[in-house]
C-alpha positions in Angstrom: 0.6 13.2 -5.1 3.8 11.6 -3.6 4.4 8.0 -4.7 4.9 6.4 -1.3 3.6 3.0 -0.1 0.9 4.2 1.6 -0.4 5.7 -2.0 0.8 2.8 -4.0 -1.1 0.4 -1.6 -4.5 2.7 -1.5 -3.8 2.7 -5.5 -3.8 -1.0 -5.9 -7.1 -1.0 -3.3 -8.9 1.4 -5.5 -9.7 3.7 -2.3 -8.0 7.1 -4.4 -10.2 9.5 -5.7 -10.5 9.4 -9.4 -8.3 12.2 -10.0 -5.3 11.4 -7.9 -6.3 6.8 -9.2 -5.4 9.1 -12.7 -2.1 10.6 -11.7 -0.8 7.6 -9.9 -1.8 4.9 -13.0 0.9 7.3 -14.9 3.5 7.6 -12.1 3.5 3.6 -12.0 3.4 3.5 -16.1 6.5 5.3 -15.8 8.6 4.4 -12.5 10.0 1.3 -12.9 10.2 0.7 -9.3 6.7 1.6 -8.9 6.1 -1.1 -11.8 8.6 -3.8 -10.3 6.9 -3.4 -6.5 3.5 -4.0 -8.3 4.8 -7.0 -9.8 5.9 -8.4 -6.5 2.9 -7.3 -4.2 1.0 -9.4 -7.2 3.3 -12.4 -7.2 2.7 -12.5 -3.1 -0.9 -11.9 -2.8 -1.1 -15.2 -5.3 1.3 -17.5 -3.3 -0.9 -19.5 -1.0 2.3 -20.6 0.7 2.9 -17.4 2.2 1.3 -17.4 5.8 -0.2 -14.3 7.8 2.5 -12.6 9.5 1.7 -13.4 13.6 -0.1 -11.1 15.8 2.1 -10.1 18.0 4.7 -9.0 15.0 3.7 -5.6 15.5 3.2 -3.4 18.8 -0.5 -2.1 17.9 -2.5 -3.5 15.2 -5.2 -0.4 14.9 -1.9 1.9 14.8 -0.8 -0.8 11.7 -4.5 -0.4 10.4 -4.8 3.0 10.2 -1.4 3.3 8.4 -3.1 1.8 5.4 -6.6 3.6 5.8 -4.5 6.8 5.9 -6.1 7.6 9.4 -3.3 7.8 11.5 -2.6 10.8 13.4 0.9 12.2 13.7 0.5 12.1 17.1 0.2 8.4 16.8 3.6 8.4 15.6 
């Protein structure tokens, strides 16, 4: 499994199956950018100052959506 954002951000969800949650808790272990991204994703999920960005930042929301649930067709592209 490739360590992408998309894989990283399904890692941190818990939405991986077991075997490939397994391989990715070792790729971030040992890649420190992996490590220092986790770090920051942390540090901005717990700043309450940080807003939402606004809806019309982005063309199509469901195209956003199903980025991150790893549903997006390549068509969609």
């Amino acid at each position: 499994m490739r360590l992408t954002l998309r894989t990283l951000l399904a890692w941190r969800d818990r939405t991986l199956p077991a075997s490939h949650r397994e391989e990715m808790d070792g790729k971030v272990a040992t890649n420190a950018a992996a490590h220092l991204l986790t770090t920051r994703i942390d540090r901005a999920i717990a700043d309450d100052a940080l807003g939402a960005p606004r809806a019309a930042a982005a063309s199509d929301l469901n195209a956003v959506a199903e980025y991150l649930d790893n549903v997006l067709l390549l068509a969609g592209l």
